[in-house]
MIVOTOR-580843 format. One record per residue: y, z, x of N, C-alpha, C, O in turn. Coordinates in steps of 0.1 Angstrom, whole numbers, plus 5000, padded with zeros to 4 digits. Each point is the difference from the previous one (the first is absolute). Layout:
BEGIN
<n_Y:Y	n_Z:Z	n_X:X	ca_Y:Y	ca_Z:Z	ca_X:X	c_Y:Y	c_Z:Z	c_X:X	o_Y:Y	o_Z:Z	o_X:X> .
...
END
This chain:
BEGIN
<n_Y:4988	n_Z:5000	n_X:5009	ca_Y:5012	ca_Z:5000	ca_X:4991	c_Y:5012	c_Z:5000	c_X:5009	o_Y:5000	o_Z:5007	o_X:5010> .
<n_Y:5009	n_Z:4987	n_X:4987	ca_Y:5015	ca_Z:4996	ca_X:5010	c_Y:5012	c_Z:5000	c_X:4987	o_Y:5000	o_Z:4996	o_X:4988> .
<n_Y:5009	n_Z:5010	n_X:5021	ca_Y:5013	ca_Z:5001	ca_X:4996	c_Y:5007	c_Z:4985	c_X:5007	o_Y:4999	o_Z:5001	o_X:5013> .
<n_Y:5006	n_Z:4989	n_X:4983	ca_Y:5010	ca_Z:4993	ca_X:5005	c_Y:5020	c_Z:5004	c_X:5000	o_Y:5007	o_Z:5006	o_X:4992> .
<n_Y:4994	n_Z:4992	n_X:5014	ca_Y:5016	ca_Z:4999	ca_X:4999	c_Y:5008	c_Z:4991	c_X:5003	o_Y:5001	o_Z:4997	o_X:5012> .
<n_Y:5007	n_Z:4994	n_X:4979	ca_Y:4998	ca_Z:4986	ca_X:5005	c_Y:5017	c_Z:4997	c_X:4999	o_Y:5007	o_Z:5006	o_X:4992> .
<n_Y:4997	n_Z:4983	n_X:5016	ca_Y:5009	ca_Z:4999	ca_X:5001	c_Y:5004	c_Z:4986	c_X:4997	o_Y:4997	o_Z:4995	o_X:5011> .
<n_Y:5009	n_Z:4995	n_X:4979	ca_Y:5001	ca_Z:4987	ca_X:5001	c_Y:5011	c_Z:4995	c_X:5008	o_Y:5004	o_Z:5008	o_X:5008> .
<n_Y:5000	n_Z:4981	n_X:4990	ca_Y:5010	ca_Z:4987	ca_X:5006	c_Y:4999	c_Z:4985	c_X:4994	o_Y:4996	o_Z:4990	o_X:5005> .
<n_Y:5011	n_Z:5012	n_X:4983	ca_Y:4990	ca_Z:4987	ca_X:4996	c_Y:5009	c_Z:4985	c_X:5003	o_Y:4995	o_Z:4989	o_X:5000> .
<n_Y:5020	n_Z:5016	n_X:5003	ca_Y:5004	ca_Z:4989	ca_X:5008	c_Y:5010	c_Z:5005	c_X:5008	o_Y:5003	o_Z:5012	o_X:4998> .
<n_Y:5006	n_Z:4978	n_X:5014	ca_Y:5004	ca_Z:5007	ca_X:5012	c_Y:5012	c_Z:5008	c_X:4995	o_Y:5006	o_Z:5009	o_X:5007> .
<n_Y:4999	n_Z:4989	n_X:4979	ca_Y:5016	ca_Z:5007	ca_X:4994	c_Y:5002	c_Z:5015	c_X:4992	o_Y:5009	o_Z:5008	o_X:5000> .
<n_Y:4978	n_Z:4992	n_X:4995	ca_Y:4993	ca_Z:5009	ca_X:4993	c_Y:4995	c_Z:5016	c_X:5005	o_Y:4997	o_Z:5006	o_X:5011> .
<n_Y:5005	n_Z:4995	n_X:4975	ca_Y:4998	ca_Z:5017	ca_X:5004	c_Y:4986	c_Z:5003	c_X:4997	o_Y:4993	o_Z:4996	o_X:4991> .
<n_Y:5003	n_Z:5016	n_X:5024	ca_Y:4991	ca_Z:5002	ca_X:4997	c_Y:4990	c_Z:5011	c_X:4986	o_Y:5004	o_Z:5010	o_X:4995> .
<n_Y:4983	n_Z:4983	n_X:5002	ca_Y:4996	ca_Z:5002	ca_X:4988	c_Y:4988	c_Z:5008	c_X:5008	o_Y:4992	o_Z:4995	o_X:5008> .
<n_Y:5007	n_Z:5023	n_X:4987	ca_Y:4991	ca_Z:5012	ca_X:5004	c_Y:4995	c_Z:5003	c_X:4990	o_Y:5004	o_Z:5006	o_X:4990> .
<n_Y:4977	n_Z:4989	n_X:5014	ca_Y:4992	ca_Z:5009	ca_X:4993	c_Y:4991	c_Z:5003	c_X:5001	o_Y:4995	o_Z:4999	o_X:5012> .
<n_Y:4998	n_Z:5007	n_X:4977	ca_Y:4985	ca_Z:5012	ca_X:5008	c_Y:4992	c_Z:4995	c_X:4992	o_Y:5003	o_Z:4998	o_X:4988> .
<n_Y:4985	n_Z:4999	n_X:5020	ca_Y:4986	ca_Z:4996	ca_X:4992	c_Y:4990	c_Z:5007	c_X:5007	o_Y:4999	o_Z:5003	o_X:5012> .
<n_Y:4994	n_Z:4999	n_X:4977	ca_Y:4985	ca_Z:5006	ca_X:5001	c_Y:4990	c_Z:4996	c_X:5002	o_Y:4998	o_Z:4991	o_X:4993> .
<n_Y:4990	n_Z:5010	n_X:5017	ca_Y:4989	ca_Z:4988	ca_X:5006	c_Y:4990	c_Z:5006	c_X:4999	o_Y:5001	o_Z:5012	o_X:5004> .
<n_Y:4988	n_Z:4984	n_X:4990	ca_Y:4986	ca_Z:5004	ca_X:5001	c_Y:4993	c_Z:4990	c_X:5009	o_Y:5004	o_Z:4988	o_X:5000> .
<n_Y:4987	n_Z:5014	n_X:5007	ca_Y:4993	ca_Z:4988	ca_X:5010	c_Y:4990	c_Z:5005	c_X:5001	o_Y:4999	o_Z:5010	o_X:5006> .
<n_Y:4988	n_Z:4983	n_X:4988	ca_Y:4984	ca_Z:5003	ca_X:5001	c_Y:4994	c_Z:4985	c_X:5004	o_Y:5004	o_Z:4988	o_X:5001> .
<n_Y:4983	n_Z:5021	n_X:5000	ca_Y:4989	ca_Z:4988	ca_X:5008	c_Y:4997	c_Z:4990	c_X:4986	o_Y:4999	o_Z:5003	o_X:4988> .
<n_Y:4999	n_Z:4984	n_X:5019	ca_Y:4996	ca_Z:4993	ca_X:4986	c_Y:4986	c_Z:5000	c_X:4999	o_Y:4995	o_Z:5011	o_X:5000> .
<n_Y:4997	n_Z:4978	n_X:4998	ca_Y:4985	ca_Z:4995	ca_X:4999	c_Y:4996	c_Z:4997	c_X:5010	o_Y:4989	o_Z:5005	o_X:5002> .
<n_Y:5014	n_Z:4989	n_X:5008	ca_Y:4999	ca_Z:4998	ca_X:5013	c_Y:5004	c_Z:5006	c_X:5011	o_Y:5012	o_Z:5003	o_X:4999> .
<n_Y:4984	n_Z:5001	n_X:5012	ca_Y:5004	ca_Z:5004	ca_X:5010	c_Y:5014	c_Z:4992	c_X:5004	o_Y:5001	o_Z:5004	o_X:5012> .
<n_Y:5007	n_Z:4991	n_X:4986	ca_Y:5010	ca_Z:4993	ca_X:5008	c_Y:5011	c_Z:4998	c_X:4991	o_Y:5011	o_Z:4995	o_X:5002> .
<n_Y:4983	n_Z:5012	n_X:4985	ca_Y:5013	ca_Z:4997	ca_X:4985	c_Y:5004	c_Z:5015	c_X:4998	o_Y:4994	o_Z:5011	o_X:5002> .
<n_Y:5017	n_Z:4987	n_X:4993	ca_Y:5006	ca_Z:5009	ca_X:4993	c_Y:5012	c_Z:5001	c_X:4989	o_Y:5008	o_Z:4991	o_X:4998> .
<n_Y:4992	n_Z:5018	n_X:4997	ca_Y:5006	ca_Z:5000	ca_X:4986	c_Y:5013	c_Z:5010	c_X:5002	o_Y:4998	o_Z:5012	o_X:5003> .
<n_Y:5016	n_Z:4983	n_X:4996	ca_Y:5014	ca_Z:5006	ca_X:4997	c_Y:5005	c_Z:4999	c_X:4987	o_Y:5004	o_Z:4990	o_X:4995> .
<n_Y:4994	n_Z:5025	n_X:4999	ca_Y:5010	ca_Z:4998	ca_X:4987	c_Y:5015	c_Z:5010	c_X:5008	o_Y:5002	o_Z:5009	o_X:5008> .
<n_Y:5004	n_Z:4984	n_X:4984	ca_Y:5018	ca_Z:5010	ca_X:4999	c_Y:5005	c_Z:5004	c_X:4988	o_Y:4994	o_Z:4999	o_X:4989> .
<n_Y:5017	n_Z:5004	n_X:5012	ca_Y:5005	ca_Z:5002	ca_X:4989	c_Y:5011	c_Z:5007	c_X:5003	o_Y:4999	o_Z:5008	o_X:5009> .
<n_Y:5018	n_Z:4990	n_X:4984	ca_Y:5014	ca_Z:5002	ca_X:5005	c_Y:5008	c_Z:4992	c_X:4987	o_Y:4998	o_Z:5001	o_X:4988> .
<n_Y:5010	n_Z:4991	n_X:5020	ca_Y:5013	ca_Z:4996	ca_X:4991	c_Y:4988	c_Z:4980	c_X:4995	o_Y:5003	o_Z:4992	o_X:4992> .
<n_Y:4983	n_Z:5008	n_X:5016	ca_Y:4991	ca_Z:4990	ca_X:4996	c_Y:4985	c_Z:5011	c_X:5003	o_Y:4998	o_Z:5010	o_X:5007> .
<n_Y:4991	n_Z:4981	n_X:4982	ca_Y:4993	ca_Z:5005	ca_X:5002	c_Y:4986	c_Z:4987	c_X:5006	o_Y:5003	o_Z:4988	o_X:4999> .
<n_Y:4987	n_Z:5015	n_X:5005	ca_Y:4992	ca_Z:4990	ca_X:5005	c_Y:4985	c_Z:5002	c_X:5004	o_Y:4994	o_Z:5010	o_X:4997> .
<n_Y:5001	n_Z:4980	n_X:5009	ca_Y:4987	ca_Z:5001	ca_X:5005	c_Y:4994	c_Z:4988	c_X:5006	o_Y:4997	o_Z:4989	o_X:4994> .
<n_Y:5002	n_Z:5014	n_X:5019	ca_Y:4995	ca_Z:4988	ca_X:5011	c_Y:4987	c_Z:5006	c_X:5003	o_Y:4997	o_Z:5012	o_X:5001> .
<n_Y:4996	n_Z:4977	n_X:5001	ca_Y:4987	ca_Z:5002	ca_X:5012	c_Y:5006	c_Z:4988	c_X:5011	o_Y:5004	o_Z:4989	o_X:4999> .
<n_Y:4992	n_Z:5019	n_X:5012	ca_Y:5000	ca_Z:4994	ca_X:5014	c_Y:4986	c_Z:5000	c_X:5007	o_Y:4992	o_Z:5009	o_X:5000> .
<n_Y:5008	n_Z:4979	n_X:5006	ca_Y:4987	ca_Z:5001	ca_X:5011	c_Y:5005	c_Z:4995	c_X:5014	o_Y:5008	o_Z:4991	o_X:5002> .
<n_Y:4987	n_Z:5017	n_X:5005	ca_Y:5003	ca_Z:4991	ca_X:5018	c_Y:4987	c_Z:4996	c_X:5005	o_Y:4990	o_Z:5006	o_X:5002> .
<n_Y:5013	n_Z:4978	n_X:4999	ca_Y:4992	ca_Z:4992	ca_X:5003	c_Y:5003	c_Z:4992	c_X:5013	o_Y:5006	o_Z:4989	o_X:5000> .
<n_Y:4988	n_Z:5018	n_X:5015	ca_Y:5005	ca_Z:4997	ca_X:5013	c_Y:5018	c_Z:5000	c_X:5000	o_Y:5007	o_Z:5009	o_X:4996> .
<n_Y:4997	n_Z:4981	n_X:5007	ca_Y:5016	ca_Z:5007	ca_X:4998	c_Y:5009	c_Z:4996	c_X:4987	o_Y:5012	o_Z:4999	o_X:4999> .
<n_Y:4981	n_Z:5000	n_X:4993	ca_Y:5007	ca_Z:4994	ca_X:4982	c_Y:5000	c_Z:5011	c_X:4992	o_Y:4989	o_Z:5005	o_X:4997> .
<n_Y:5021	n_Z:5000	n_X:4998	ca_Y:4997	ca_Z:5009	ca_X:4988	c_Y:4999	c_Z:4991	c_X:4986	o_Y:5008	o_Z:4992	o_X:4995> .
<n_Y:4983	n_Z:5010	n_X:5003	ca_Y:5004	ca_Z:4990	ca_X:4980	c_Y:5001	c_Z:5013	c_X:4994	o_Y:4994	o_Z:5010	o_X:5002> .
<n_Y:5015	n_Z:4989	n_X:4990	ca_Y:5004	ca_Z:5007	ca_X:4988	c_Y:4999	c_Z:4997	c_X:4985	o_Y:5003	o_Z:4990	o_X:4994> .
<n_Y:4993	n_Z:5018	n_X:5003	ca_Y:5000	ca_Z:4989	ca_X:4982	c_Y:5011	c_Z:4999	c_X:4992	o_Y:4998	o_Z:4995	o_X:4989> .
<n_Y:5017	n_Z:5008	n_X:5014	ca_Y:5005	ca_Z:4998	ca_X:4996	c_Y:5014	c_Z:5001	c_X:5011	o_Y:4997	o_Z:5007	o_X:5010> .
<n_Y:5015	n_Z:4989	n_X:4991	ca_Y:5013	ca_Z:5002	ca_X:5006	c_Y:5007	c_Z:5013	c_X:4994	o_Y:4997	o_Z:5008	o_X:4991> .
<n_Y:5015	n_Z:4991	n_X:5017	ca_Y:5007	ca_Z:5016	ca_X:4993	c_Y:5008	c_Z:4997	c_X:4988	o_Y:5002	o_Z:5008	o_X:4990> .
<n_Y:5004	n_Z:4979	n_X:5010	ca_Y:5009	ca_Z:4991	ca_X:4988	c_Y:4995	c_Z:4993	c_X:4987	o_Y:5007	o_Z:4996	o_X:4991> .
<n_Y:4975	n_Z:5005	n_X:5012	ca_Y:4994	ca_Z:4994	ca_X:4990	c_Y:4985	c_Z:5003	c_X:4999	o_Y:4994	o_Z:5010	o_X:5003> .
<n_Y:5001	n_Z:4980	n_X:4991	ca_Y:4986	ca_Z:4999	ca_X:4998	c_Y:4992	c_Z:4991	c_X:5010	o_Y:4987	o_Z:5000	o_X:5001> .
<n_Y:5022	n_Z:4993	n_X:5005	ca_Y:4991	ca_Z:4988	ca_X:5008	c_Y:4991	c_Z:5007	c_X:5012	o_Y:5006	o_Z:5008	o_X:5008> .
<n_Y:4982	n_Z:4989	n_X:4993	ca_Y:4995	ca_Z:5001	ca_X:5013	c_Y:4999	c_Z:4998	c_X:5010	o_Y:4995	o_Z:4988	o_X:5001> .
<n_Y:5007	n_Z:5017	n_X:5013	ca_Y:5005	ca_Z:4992	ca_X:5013	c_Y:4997	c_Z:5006	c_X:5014	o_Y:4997	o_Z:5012	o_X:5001> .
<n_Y:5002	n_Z:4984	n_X:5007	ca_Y:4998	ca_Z:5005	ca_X:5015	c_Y:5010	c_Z:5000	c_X:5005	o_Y:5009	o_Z:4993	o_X:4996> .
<n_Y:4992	n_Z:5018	n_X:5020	ca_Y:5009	ca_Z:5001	ca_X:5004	c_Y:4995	c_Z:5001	c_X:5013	o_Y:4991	o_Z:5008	o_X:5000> .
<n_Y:5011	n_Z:4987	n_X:5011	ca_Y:4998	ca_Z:5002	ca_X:5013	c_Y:5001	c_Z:5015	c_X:5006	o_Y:5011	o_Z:5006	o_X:4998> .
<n_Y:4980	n_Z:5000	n_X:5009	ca_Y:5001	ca_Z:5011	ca_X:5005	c_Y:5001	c_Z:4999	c_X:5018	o_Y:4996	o_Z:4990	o_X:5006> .
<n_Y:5010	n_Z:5020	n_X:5002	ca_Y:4997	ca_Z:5000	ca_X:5013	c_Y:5005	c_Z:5015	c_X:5009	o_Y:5011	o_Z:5005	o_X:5002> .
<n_Y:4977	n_Z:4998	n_X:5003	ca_Y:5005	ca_Z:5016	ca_X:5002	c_Y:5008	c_Z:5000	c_X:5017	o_Y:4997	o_Z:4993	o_X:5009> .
<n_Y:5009	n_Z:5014	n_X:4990	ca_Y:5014	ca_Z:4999	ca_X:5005	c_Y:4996	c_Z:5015	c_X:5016	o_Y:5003	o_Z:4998	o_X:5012> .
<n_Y:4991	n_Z:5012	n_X:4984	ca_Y:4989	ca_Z:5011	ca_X:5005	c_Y:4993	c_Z:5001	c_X:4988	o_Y:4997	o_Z:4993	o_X:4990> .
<n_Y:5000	n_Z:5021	n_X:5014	ca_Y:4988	ca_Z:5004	ca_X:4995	c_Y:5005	c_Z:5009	c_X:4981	o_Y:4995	o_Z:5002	o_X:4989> .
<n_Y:5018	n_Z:5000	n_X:5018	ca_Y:5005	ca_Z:5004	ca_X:4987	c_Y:5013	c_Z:4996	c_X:4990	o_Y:5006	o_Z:5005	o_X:4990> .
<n_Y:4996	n_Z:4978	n_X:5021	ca_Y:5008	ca_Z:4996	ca_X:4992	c_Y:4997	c_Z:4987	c_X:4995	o_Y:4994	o_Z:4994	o_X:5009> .
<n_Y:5007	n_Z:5000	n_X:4981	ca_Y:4998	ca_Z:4986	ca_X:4993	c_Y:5008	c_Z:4993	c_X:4994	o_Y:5008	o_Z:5006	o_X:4993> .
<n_Y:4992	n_Z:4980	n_X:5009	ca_Y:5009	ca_Z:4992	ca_X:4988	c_Y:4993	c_Z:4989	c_X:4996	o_Y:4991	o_Z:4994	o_X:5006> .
<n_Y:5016	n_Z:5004	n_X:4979	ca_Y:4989	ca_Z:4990	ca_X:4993	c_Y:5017	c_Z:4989	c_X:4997	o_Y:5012	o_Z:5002	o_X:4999> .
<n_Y:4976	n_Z:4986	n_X:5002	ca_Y:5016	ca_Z:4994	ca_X:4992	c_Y:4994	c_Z:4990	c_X:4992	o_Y:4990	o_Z:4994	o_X:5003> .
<n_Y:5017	n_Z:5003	n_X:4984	ca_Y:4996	ca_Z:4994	ca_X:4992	c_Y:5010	c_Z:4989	c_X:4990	o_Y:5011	o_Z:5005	o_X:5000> .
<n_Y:4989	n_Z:4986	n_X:4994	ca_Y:5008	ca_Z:4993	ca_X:4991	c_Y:4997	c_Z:5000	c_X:4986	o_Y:4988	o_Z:4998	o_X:4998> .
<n_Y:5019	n_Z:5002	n_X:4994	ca_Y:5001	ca_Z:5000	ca_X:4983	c_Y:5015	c_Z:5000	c_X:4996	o_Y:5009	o_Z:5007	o_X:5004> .
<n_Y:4991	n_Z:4982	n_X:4984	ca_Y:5012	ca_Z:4999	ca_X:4995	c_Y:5008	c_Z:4993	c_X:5011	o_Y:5012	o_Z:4999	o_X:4998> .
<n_Y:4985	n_Z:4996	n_X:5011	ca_Y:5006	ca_Z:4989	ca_X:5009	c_Y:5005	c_Z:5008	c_X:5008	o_Y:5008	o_Z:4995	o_X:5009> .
<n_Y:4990	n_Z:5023	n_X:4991	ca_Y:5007	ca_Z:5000	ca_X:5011	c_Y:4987	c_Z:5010	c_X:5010	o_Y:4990	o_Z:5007	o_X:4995> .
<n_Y:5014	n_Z:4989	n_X:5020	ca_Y:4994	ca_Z:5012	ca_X:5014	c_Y:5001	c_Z:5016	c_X:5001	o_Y:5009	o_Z:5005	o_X:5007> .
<n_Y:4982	n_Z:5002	n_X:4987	ca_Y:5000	ca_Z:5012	ca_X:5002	c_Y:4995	c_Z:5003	c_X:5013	o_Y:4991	o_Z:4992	o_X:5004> .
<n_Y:5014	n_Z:5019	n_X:5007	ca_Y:4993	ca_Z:5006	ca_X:5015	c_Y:5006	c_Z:5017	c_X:4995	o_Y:5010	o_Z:5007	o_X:4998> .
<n_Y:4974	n_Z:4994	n_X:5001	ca_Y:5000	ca_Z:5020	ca_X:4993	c_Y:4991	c_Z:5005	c_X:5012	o_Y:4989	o_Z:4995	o_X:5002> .
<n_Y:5018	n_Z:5018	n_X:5007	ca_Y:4997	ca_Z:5007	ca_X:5012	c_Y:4998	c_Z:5009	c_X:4995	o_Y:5008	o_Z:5006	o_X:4992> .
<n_Y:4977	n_Z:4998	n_X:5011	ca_Y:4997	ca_Z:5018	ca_X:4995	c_Y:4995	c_Z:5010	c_X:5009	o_Y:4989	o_Z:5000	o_X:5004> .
<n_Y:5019	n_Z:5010	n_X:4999	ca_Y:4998	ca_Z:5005	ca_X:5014	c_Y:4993	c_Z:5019	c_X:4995	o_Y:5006	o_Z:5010	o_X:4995> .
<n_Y:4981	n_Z:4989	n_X:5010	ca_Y:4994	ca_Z:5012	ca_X:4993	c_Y:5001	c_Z:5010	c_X:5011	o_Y:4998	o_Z:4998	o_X:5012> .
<n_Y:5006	n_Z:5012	n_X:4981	ca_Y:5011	ca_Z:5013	ca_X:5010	c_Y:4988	c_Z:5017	c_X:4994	o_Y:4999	o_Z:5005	o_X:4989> .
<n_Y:4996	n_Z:4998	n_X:5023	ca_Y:4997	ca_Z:5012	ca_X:4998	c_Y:4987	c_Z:5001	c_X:4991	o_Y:4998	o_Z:5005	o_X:4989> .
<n_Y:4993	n_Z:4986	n_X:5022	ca_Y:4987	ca_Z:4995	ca_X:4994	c_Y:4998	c_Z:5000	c_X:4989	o_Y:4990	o_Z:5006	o_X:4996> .
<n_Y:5021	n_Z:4985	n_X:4996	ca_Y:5001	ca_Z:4992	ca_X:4991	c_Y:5003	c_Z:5011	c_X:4984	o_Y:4995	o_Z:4998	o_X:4988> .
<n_Y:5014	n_Z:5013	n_X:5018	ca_Y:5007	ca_Z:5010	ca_X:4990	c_Y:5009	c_Z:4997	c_X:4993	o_Y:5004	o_Z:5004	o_X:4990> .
<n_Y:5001	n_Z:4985	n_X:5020	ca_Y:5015	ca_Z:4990	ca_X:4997	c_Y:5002	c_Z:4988	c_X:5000	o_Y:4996	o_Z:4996	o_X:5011> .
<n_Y:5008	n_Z:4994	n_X:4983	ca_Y:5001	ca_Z:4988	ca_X:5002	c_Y:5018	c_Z:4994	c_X:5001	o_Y:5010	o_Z:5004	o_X:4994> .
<n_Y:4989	n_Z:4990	n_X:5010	ca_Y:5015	ca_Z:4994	ca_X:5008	c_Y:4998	c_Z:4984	c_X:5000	o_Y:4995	o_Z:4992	o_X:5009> .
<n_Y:5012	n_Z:5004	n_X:4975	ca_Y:5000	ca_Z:4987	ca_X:5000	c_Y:5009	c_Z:4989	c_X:5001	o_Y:5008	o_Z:5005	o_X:5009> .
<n_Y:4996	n_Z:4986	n_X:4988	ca_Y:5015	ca_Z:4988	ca_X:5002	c_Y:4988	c_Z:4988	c_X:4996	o_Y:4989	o_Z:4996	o_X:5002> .
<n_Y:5022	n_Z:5004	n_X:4991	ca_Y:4996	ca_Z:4978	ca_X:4994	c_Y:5014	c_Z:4993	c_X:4998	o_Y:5010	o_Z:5004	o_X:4995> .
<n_Y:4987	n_Z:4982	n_X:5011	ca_Y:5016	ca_Z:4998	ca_X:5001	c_Y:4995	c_Z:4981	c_X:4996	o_Y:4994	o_Z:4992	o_X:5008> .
<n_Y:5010	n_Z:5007	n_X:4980	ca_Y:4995	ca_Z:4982	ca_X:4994	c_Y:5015	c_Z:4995	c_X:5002	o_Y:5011	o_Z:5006	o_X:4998> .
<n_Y:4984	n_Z:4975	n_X:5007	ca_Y:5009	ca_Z:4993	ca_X:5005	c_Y:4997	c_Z:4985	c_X:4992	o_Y:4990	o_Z:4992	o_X:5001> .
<n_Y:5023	n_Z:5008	n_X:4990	ca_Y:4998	ca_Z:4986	ca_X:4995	c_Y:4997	c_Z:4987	c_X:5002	o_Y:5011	o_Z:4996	o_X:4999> .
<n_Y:4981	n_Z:4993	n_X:5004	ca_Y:5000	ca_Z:4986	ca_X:5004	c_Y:5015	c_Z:5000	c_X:5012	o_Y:5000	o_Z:5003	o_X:5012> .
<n_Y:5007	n_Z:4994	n_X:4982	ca_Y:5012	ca_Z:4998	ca_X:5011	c_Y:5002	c_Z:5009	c_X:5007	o_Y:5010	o_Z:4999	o_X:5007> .
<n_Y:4981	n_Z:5014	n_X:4994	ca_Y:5004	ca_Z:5009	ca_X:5009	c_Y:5008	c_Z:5014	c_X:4998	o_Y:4999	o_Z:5009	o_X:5008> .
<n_Y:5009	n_Z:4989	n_X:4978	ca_Y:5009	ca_Z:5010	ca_X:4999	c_Y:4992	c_Z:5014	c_X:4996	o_Y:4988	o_Z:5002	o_X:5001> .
<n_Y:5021	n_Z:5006	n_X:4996	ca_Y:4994	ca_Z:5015	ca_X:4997	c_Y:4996	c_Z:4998	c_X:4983	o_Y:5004	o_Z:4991	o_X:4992> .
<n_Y:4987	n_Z:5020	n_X:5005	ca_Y:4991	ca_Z:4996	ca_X:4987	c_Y:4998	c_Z:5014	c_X:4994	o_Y:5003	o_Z:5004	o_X:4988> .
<n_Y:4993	n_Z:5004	n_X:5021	ca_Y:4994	ca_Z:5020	ca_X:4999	c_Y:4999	c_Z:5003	c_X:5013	o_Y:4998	o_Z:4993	o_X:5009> .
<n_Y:5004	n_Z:5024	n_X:4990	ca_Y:4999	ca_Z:5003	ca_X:5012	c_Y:4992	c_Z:5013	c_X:4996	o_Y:5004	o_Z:5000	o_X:4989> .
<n_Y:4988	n_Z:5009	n_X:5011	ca_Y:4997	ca_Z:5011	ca_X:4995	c_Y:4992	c_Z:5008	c_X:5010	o_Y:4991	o_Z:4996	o_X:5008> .
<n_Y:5014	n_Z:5018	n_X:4989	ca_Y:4996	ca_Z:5007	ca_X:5010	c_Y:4993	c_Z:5013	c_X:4992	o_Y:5003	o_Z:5004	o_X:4989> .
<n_Y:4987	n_Z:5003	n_X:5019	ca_Y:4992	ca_Z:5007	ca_X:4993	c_Y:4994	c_Z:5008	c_X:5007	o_Y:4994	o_Z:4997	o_X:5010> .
<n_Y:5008	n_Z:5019	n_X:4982	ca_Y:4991	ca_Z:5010	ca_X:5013	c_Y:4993	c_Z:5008	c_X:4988	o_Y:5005	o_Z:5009	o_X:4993> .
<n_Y:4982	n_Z:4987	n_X:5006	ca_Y:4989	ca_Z:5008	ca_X:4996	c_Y:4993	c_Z:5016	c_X:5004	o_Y:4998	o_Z:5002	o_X:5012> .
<n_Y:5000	n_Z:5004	n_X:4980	ca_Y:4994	ca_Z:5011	ca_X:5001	c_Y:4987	c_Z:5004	c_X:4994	o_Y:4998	o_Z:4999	o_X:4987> .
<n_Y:4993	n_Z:5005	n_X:5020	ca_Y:4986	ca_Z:5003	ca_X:4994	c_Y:5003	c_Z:5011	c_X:4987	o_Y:5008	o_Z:5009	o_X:5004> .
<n_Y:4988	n_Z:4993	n_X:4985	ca_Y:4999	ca_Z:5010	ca_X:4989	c_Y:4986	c_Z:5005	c_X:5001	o_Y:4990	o_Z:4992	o_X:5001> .
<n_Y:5011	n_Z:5023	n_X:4997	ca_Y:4991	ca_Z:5006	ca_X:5004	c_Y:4996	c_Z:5006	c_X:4984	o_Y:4991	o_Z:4997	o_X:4993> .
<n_Y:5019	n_Z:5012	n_X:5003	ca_Y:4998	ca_Z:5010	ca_X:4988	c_Y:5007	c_Z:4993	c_X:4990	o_Y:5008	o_Z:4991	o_X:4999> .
<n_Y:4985	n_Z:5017	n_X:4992	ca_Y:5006	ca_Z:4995	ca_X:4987	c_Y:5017	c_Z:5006	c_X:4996	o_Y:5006	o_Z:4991	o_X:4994> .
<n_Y:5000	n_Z:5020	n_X:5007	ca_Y:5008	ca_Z:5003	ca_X:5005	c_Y:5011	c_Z:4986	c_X:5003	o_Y:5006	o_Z:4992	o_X:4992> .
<n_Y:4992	n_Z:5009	n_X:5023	ca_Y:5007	ca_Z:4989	ca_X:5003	c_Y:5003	c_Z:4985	c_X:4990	o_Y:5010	o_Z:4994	o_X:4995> .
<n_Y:4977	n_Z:5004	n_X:5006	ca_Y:5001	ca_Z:4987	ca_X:4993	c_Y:5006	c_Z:5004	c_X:4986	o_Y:5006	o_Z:4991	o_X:4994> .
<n_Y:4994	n_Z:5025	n_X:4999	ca_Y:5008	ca_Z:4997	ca_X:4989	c_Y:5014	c_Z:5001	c_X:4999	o_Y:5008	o_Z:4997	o_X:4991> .
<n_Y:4995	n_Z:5010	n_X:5024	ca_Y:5015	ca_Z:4998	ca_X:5005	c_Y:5007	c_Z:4986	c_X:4998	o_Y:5010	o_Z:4996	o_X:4993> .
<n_Y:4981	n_Z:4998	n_X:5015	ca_Y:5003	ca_Z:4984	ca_X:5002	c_Y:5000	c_Z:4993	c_X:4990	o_Y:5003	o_Z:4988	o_X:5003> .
<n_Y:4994	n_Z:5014	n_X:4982	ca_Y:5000	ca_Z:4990	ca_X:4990	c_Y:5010	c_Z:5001	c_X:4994	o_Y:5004	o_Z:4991	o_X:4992> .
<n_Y:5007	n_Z:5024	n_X:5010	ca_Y:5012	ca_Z:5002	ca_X:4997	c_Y:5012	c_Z:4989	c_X:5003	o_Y:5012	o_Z:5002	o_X:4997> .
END
């Protein structure tokens, strides 16, 4: 269970847009899949599998479509996947902090011509008790 804390940018003039989502993340059917629900200001549900360095996901963050995203580990505890939907280049860095108590993310999509698109930044927290997590739905 994870606490997100998230921070948008959705274009270069714009004010930034802060919020908190909720993440559950379990094993799927397979050894190599897995299932994220959330739930915040959206609610959802992906399964992901890593297959050598491809994540397929069953769905995008913006929609329903199904898609892959390039993965490449950077060390041992950091990674970036990059992927395209909606015409535009997502590159999302996830740097796991405090064998993996923390997560420390950035995704920054770049339109066809190059310009700025999103920028989002995100520092996750493991949830432990119920407590907390009922803090966090406040």
């Amino acid at each position: 269970m994870w606490r997100s804390e998230r921070r948008y940018f959705f274009n270069a003039d714009g004010k930034p847009v802060n919020l908190r989502t909720l993440m559950d993340i379990y094993e799927g059917e397979r050894g190599n899949e897995f299932v994220i629900e959330w739930s915040g200001n959206t609610k959802g549900k992906m399964e992901i599998a890593l297959e050598g360095d491809t994540l397929r996901r069953s769905r995008d963050y913006f929609g329903d479509k199904a898609h892959e995203a390039k993965v490449e580990m950077l060390s041992n505890d950091i990674f970036r996947t990059t992927t395209n939907y909606n015409n535009v280049t997502y590159v999302e860095t996830i740097e796991l902090l405090s064998e993996d108590q923390y997560r420390l993310r950035q995704t920054f999509g770049t339109n066809p011509d190059g310009s700025f698109a999103l920028v989002g930044q995100y520092m996750e927290f493991r949830r432990y008790d119920i407590q907390e997590v009922l803090r966090a739905q406040k």
